[in-house]
DRENMARBA-87052 format. One record per residue: residue number from 1; chain; z negated, x negated, y of N, C-alpha, C in turn. Coordinates in steps of 0.1 Angstrom, whole numbers, plus 2048, in hexadecimal, padded with zeros to 3 digits. Example, Ala and Ser with C-alpha at 12.3 -4.5 7.8 and 13.67 -1.06 7.14 Angstrom:
site nr 1, kette A, nup 7B2, neast 77C, nnorth 7C7, caup 7B2, caeast 785, canorth 7D3, cup 7B2, ceast 77C, cnorth 7DF
site nr 2, kette A, nup 7B9, neast 780, nnorth 7EA, caup 7B9, caeast 777, canorth 7F5, cup 7B1, ceast 77F, cnorth 800
//
This chain:
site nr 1, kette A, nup 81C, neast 926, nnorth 860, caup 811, caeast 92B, canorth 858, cup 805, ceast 92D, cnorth 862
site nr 2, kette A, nup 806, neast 920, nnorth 867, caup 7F5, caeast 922, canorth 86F, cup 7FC, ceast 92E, cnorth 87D
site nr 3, kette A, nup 807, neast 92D, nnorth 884, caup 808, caeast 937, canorth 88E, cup 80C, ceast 94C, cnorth 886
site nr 4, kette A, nup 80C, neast 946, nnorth 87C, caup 811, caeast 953, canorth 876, cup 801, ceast 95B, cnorth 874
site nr 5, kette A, nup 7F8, neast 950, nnorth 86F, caup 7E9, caeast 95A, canorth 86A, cup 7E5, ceast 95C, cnorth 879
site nr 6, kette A, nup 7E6, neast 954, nnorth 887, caup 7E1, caeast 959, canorth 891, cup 7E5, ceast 96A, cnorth 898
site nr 7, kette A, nup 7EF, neast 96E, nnorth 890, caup 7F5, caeast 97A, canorth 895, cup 7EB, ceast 984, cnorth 88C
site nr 8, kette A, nup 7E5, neast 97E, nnorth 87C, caup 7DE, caeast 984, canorth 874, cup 7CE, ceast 985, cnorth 877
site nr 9, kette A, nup 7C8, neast 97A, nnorth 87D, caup 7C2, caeast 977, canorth 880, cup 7BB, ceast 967, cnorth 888
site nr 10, kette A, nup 7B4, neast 968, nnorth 891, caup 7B7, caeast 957, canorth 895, cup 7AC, ceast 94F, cnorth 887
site nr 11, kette A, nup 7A3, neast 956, nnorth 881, caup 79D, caeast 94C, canorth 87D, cup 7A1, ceast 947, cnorth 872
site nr 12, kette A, nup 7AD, neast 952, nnorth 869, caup 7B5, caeast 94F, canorth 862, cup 7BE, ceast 943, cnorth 868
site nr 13, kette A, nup 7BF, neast 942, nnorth 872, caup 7CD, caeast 932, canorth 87A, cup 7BE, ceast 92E, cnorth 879
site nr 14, kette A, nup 7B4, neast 92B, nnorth 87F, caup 7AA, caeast 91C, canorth 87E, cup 7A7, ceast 919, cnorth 873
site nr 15, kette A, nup 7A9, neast 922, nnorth 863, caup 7A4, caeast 91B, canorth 858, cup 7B7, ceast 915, cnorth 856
site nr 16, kette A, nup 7BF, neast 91A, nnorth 857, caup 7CA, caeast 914, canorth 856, cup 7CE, ceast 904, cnorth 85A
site nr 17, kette A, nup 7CA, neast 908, nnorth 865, caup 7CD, caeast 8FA, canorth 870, cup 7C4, ceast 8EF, cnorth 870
site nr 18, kette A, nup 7BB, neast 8ED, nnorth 864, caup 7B2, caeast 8E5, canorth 861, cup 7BA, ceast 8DB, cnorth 857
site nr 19, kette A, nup 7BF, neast 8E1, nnorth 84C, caup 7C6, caeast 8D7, canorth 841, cup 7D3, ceast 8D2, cnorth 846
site nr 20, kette A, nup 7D6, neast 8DE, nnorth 851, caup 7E0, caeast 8DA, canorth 859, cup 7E3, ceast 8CD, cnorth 85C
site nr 21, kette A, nup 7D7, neast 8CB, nnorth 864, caup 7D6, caeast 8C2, canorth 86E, cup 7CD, ceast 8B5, cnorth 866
site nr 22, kette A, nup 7CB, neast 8B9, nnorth 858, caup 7C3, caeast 8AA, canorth 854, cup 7D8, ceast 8A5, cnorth 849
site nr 23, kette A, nup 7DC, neast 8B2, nnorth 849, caup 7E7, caeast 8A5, canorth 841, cup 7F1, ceast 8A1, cnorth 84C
site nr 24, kette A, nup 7EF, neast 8A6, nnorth 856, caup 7FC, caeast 8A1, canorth 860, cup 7F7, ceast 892, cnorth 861
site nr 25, kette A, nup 7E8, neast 895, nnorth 865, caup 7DF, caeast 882, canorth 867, cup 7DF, ceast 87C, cnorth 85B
site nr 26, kette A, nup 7DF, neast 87E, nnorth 850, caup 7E6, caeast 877, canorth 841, cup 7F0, ceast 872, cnorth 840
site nr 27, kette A, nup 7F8, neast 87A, nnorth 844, caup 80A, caeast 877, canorth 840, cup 80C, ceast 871, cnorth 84B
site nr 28, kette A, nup 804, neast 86D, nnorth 85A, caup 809, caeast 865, canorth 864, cup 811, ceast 854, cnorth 861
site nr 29, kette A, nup 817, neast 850, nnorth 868, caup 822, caeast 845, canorth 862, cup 824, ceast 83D, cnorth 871
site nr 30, kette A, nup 81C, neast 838, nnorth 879, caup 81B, caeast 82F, canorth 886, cup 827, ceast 822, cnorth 886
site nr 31, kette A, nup 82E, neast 824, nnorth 88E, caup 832, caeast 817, canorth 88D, cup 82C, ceast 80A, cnorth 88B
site nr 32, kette A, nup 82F, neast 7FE, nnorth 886, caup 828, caeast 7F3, canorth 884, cup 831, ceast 7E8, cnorth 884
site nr 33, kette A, nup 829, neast 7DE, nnorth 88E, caup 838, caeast 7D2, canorth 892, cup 82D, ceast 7C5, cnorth 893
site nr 34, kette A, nup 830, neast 7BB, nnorth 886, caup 82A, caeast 7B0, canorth 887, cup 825, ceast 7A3, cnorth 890
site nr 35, kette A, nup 81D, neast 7A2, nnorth 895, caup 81E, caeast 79B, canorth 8A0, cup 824, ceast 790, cnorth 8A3
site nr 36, kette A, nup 825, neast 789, nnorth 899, caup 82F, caeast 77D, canorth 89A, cup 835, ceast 778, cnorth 88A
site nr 37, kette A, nup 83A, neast 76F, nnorth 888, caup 841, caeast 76E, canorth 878, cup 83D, ceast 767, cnorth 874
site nr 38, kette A, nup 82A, neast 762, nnorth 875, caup 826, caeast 75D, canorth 86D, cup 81E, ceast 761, cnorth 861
site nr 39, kette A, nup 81F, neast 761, nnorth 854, caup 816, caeast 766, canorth 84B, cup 81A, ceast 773, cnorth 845
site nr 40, kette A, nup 815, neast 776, nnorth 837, caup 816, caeast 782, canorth 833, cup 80D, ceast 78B, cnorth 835
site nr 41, kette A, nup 811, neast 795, nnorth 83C, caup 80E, caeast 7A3, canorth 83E, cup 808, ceast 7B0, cnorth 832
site nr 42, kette A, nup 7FB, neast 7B4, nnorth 835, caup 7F7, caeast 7BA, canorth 830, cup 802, ceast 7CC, cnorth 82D
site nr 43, kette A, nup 803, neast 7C9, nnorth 81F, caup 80D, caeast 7D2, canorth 820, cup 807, ceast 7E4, cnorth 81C
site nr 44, kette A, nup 7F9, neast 7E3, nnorth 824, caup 7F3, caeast 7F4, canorth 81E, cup 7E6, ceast 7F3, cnorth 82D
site nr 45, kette A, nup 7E4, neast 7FC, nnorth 833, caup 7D5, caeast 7FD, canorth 83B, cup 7CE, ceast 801, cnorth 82F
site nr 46, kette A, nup 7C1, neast 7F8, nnorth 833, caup 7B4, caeast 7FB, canorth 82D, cup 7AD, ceast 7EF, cnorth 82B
site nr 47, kette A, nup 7A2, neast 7F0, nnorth 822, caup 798, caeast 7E5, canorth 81C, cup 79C, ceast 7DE, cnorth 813
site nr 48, kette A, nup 79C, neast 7D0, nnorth 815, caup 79B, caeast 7C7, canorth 808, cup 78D, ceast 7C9, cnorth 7FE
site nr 49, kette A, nup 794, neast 7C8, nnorth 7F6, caup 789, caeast 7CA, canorth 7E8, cup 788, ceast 7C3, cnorth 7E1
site nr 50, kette A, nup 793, neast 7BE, nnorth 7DC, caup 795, caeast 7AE, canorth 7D4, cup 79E, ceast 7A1, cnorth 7D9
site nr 51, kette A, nup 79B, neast 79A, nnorth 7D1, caup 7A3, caeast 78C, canorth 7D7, cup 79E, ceast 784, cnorth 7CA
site nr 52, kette A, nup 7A6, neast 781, nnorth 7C0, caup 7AB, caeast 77E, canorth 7B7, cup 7B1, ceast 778, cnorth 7B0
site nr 53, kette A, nup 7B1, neast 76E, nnorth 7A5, caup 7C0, caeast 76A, canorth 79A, cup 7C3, ceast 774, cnorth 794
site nr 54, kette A, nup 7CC, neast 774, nnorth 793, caup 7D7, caeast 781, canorth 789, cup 7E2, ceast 77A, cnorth 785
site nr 55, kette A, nup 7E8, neast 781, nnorth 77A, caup 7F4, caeast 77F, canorth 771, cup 7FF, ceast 786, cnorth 774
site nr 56, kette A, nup 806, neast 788, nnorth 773, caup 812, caeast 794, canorth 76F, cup 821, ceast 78D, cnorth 76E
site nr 57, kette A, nup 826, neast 796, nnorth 763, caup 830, caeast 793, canorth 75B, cup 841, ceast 78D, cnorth 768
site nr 58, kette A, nup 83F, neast 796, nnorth 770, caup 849, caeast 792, canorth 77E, cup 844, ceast 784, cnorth 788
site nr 59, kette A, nup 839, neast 781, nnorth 786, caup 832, caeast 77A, canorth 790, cup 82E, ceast 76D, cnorth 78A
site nr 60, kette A, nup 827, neast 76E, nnorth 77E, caup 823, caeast 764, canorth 777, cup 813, ceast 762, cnorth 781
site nr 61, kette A, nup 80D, neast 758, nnorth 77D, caup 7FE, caeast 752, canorth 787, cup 805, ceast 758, cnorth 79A
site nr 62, kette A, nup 7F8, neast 75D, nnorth 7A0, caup 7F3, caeast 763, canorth 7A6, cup 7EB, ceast 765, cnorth 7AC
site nr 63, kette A, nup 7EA, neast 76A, nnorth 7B9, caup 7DA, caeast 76C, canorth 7C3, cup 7DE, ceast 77E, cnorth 7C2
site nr 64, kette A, nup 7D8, neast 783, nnorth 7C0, caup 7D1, caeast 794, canorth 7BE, cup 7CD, ceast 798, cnorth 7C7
site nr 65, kette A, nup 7D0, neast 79A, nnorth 7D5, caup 7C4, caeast 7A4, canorth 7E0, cup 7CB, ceast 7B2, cnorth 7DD
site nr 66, kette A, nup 7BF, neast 7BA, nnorth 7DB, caup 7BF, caeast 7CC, canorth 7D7, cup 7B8, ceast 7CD, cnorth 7E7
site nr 67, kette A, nup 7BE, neast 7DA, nnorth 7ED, caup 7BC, caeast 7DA, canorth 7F8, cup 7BD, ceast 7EE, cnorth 7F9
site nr 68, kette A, nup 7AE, neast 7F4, nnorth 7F7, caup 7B1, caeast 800, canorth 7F9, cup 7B0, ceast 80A, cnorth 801
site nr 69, kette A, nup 7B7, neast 815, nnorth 804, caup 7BB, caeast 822, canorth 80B, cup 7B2, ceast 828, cnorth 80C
site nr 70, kette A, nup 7A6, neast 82E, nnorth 815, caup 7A1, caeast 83B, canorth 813, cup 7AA, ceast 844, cnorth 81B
site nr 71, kette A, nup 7A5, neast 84C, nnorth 81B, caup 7A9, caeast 85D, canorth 81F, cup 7AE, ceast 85B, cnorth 831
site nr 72, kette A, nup 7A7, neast 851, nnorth 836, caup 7AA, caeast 850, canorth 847, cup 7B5, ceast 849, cnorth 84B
site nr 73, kette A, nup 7B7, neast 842, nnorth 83E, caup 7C5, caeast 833, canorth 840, cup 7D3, ceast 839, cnorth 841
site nr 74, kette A, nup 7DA, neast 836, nnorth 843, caup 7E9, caeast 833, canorth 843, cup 7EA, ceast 82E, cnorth 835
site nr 75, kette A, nup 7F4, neast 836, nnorth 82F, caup 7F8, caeast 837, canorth 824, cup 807, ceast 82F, cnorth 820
site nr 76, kette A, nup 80C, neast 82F, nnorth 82E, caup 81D, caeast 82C, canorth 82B, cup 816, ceast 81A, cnorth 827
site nr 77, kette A, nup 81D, neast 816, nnorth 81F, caup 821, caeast 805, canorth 81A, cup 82C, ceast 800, cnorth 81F
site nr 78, kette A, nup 82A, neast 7F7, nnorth 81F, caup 835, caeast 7EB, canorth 827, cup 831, ceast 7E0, cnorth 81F
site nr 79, kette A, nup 840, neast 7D8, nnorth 820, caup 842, caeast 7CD, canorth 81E, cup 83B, ceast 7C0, cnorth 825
site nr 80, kette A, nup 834, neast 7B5, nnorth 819, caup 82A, caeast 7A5, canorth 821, cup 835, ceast 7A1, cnorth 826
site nr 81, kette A, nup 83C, neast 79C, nnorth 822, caup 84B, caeast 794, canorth 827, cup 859, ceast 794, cnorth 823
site nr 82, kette A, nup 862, neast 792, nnorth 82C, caup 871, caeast 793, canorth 826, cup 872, ceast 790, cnorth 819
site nr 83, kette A, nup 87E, neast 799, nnorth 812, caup 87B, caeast 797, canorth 805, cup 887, ceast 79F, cnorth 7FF
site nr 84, kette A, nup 88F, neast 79A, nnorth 7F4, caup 895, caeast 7A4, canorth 7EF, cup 88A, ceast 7AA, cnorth 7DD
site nr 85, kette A, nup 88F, neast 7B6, nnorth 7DD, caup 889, caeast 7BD, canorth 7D4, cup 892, ceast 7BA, cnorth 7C8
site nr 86, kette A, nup 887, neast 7B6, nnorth 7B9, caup 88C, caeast 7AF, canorth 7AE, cup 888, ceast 7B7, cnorth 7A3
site nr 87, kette A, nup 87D, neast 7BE, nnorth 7A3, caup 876, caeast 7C0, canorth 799, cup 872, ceast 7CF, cnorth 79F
site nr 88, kette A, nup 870, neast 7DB, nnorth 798, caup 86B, caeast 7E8, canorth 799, cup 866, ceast 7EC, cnorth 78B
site nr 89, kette A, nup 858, neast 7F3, nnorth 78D, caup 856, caeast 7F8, canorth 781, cup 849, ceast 806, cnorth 783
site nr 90, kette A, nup 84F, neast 80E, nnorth 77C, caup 841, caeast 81B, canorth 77D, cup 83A, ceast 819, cnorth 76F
site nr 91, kette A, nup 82B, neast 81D, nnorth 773, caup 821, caeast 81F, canorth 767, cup 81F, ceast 82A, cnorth 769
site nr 92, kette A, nup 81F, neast 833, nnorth 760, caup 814, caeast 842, canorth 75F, cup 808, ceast 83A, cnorth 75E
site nr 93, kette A, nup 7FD, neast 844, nnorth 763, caup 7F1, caeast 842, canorth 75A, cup 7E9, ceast 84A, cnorth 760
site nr 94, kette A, nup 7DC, neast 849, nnorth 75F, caup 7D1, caeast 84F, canorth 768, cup 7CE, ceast 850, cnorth 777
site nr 95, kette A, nup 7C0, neast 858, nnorth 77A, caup 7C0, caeast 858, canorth 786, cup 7B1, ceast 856, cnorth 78D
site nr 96, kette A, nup 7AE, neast 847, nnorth 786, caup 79B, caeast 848, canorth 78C, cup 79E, ceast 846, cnorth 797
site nr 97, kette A, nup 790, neast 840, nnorth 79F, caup 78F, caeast 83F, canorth 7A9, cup 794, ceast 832, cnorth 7A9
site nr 98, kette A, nup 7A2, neast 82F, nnorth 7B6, caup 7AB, caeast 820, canorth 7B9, cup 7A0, ceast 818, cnorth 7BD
site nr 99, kette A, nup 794, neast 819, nnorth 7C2, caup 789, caeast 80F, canorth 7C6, cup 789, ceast 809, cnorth 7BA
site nr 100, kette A, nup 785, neast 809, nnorth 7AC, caup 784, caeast 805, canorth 79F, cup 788, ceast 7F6, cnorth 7A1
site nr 101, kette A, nup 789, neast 7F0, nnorth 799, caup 78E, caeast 7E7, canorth 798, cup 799, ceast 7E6, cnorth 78A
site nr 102, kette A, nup 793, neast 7F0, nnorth 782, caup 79C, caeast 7F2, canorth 774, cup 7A4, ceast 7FE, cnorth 77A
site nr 103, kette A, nup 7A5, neast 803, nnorth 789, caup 7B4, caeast 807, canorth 789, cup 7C0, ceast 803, cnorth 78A
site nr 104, kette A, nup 7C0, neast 7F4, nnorth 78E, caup 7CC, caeast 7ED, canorth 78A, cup 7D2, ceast 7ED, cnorth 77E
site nr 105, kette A, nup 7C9, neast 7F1, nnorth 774, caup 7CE, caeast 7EE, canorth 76A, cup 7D4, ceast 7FE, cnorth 760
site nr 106, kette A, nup 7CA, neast 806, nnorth 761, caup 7CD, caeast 815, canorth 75E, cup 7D0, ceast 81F, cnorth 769
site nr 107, kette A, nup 7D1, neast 81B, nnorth 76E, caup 7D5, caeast 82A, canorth 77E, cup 7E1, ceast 82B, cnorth 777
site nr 108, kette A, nup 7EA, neast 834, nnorth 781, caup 7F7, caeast 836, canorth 781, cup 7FF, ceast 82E, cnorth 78F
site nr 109, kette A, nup 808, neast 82A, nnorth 78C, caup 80C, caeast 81A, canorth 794, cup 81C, ceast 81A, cnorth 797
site nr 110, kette A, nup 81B, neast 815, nnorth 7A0, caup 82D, caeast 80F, canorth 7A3, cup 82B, ceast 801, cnorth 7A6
site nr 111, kette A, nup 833, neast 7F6, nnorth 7A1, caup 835, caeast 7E6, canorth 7A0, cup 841, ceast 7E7, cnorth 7A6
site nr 112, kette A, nup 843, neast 7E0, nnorth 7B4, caup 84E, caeast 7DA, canorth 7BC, cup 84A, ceast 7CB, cnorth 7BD
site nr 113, kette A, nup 855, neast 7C3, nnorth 7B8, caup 853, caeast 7B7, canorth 7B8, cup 85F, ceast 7B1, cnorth 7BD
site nr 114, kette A, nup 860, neast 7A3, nnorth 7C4, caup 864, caeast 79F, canorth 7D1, cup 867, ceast 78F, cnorth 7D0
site nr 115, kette A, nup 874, neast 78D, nnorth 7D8, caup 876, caeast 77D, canorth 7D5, cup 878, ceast 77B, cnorth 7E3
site nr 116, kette A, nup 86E, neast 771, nnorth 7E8, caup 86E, caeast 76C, canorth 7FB, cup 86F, ceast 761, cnorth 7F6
site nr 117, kette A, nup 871, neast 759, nnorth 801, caup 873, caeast 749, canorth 805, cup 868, ceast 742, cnorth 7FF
site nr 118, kette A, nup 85E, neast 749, nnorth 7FC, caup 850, caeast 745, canorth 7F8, cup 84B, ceast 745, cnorth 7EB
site nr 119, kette A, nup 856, neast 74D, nnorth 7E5, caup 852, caeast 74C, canorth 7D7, cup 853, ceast 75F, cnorth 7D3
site nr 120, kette A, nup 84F, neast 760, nnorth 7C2, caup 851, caeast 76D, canorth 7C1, cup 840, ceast 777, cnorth 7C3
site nr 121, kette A, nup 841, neast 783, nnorth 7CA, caup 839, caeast 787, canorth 7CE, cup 835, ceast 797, cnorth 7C4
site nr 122, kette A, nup 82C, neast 79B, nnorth 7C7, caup 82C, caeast 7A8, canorth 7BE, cup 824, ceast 7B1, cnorth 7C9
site nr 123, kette A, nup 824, neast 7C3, nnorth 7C9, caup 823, caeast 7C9, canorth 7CE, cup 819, ceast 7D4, cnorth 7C4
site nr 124, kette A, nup 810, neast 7DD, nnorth 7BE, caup 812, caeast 7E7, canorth 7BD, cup 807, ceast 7F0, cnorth 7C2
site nr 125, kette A, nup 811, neast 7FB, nnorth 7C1, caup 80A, caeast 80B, canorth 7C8, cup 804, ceast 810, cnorth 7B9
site nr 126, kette A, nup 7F5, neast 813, nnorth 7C1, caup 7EB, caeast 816, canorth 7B6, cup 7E6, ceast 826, cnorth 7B7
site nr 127, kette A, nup 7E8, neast 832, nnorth 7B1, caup 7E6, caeast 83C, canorth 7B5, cup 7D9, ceast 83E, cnorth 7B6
site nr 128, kette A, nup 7D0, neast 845, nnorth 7B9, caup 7C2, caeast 845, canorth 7BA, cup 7BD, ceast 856, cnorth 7B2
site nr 129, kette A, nup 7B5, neast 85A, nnorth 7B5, caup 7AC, caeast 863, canorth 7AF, cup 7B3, ceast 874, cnorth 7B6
site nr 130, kette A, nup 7B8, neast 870, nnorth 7C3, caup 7B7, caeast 87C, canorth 7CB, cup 7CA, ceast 87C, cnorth 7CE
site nr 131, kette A, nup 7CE, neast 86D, nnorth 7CC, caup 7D9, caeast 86B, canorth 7CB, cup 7E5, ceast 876, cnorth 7C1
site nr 132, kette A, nup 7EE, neast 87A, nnorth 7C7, caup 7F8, caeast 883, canorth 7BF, cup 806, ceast 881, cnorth 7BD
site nr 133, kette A, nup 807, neast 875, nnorth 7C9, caup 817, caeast 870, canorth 7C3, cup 819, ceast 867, cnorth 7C9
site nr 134, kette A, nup 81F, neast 856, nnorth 7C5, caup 825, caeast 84B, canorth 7C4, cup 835, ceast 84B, cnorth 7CC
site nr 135, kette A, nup 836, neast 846, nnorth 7D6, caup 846, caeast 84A, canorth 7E1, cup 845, ceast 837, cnorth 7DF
site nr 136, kette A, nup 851, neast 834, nnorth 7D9, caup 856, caeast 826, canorth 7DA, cup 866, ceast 82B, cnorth 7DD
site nr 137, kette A, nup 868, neast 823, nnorth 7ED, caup 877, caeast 824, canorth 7F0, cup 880, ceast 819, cnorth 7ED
site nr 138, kette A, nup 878, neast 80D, nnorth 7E4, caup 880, caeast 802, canorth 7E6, cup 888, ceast 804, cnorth 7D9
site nr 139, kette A, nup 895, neast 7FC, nnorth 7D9, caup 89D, caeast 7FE, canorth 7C8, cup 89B, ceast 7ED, cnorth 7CA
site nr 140, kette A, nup 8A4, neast 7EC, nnorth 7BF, caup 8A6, caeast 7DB, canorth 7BA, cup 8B5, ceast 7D8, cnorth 7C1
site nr 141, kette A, nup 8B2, neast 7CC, nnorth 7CB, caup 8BD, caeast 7C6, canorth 7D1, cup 8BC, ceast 7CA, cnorth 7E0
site nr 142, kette A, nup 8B2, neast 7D4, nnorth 7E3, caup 8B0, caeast 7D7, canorth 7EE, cup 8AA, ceast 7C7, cnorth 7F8
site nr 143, kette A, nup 8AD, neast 7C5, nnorth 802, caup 8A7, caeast 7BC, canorth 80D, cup 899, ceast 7C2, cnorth 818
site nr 144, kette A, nup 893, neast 7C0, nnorth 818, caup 88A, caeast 7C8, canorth 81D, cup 884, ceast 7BD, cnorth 824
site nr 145, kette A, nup 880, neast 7C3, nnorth 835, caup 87B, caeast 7B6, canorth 839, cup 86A, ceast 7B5, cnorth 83C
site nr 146, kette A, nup 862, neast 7AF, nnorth 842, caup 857, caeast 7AB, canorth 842, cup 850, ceast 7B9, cnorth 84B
site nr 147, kette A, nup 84A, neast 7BD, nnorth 845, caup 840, caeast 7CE, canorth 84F, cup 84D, ceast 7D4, cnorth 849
site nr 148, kette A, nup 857, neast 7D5, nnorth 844, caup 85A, caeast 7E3, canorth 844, cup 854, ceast 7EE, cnorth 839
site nr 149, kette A, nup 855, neast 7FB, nnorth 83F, caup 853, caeast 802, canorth 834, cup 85C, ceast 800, cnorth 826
site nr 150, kette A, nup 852, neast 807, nnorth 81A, caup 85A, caeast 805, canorth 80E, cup 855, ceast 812, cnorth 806
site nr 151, kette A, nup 848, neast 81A, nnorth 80C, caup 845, caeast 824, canorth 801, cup 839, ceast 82B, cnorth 806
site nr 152, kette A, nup 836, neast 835, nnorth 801, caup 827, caeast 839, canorth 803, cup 822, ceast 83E, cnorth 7FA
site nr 153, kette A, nup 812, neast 83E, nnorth 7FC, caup 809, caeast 843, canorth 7EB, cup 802, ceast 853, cnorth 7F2
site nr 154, kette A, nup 809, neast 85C, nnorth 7EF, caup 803, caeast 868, canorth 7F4, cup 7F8, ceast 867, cnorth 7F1
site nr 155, kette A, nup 7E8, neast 86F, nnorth 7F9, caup 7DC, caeast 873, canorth 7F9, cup 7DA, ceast 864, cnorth 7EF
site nr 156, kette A, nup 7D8, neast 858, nnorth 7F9, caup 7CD, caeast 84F, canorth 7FA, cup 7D6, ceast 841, cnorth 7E7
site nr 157, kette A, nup 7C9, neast 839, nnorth 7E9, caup 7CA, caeast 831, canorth 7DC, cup 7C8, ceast 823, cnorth 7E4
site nr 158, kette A, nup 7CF, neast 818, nnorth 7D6, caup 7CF, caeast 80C, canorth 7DA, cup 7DB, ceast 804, cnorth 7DC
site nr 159, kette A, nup 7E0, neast 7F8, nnorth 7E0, caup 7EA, caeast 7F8, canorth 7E0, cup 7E2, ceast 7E2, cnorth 7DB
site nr 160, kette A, nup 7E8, neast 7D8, nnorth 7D2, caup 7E8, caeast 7CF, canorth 7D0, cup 7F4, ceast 7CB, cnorth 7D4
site nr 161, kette A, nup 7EE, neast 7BD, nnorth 7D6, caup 7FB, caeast 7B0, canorth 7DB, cup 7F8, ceast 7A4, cnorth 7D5
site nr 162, kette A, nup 801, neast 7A3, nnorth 7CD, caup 802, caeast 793, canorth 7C5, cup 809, ceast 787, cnorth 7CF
site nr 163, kette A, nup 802, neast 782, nnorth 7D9, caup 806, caeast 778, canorth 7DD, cup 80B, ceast 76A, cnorth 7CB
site nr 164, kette A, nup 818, neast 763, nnorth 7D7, caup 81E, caeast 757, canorth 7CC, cup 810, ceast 74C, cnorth 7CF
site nr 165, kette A, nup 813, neast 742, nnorth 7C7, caup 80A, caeast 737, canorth 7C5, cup 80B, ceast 730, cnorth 7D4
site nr 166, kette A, nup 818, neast 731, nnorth 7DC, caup 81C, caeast 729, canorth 7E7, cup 810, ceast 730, cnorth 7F6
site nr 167, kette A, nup 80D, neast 73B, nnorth 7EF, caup 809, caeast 745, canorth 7FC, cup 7F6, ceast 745, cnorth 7FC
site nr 168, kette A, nup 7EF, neast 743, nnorth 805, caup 7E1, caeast 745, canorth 802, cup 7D8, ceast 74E, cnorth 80D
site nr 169, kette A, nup 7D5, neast 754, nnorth 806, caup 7CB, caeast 760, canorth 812, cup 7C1, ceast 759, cnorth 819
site nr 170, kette A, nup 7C6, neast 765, nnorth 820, caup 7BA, caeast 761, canorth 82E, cup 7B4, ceast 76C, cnorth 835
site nr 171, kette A, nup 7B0, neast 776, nnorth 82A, caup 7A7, caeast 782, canorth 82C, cup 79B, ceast 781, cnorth 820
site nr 172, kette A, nup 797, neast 788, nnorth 826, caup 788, caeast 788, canorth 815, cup 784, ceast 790, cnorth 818
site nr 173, kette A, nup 77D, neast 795, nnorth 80C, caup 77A, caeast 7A3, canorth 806, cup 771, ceast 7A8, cnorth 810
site nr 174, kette A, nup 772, neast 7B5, nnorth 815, caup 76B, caeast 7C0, canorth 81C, cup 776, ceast 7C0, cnorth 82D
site nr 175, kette A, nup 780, neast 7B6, nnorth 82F, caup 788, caeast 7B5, canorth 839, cup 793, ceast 7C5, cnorth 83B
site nr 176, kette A, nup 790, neast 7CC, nnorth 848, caup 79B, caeast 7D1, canorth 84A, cup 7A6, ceast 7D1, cnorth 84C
site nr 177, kette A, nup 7B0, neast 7D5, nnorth 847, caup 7BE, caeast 7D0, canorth 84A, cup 7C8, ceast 7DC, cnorth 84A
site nr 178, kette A, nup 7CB, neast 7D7, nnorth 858, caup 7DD, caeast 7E1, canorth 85D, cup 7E7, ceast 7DE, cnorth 858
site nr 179, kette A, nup 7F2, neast 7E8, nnorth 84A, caup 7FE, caeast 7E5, canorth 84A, cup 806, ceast 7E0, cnorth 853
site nr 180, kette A, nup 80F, neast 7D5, nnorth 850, caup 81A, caeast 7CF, canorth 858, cup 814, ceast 7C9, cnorth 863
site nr 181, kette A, nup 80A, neast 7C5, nnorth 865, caup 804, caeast 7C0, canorth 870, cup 7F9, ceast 7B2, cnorth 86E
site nr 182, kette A, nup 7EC, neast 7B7, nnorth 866, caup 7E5, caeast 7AE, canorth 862, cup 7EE, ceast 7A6, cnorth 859
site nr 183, kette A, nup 7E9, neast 79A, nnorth 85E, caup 7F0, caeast 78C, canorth 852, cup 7E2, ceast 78D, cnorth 843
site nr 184, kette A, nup 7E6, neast 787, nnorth 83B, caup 7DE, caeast 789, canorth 82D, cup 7DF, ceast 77E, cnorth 828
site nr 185, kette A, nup 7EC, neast 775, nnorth 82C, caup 7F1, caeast 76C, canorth 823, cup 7F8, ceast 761, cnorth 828
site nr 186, kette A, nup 7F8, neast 754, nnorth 827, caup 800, caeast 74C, canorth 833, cup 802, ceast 73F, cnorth 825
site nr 187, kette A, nup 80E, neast 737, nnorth 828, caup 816, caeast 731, canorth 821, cup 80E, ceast 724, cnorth 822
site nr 188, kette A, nup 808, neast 71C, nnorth 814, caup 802, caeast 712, canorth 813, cup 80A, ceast 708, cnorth 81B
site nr 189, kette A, nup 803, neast 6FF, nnorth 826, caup 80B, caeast 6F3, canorth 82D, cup 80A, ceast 6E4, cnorth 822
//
């Protein structure tokens, strides 16, 4: 497309080669390898927003860090820690802004939920405002291990992690964090 308008014109290829070149840097997907095997792993780049008690029906009592995407972050999700996959579930819903805090609860959503050594964990992909589609690759019975990919939230959102009662953070709110890399969460001694 963009080499075809430069035969039409070149400034027809430079307005081309602009969205080009912002979704190639969107859809980028870096390798990511945890630095050692202690602690759970932030499983989204971006900002902590919340840190939390929460509920949910797979998890029961809960720590809540919402941890969101803008437009610069790496989008692919990965898995906090080894884990087989137990629980899956999609919400339709809306599409405010994933910064919200009431988008956890009305956005449009995917719930992957997870049984580690540490207890049962919850995952979900929060679609955001600008957001247009929800990629979860994990099924139920899958093994997935700690940083690996499991999904991505096309054009941005939020992504929450229900640490178990055994697990306690060790980021706070406004902390940046690299999928599969930053620890979030480390196993009460």
């Amino acid at each position: 497309m963009v080499a075809g308008g430069w035969f039409i014109s070149p400034w027809i290829s430079a307005i081309l080669a602009f969205p080009l070149a912002l979704a190639l840097w969107f859809y980028r997907d870096p390798d990511r390898v945890p630095a050692d095997n202690v602690g759970w792993v932030s499983p989204a780049d971006g900002r902590v927003v919340e840190i939390e008690e929460a509920e949910h029906e797979y998890t029961g009592k809960a720590t809540k860090i919402g941890i969101f995407m803008n437009g610069l972050d790496v989008h692919v999700n990965r898995f906090p820690v080894a884990g087989r996959v137990e629980y899956t579930k999609y919400v339709p819903g809306k599409k405010w802004f994933a910064i919200a805090p009431k988008a956890s609860e009305v956005n449009e959503r995917f719930y992957v939920g997870g049984e580690s050594e540490n207890g049962r964990f919850l995952l979900v992909q929060i679609a955001g405002i600008l957001a247009r589609r929800i990629v979860c690759n994990a099924r139920r019975g899958d093994m997935i291990g700690r940083g690996q990919r499991y999904g991505i939230i096309k054009l941005g959102s939020k992504v929450d992690l229900y640490l178990p009662p055994s697990v306690v953070p060790v980021v706070k709110i406004g902390d940046k964090v690299v999928a599969g890399e930053t620890v979030v969460g480390v196993v009460k001694k």
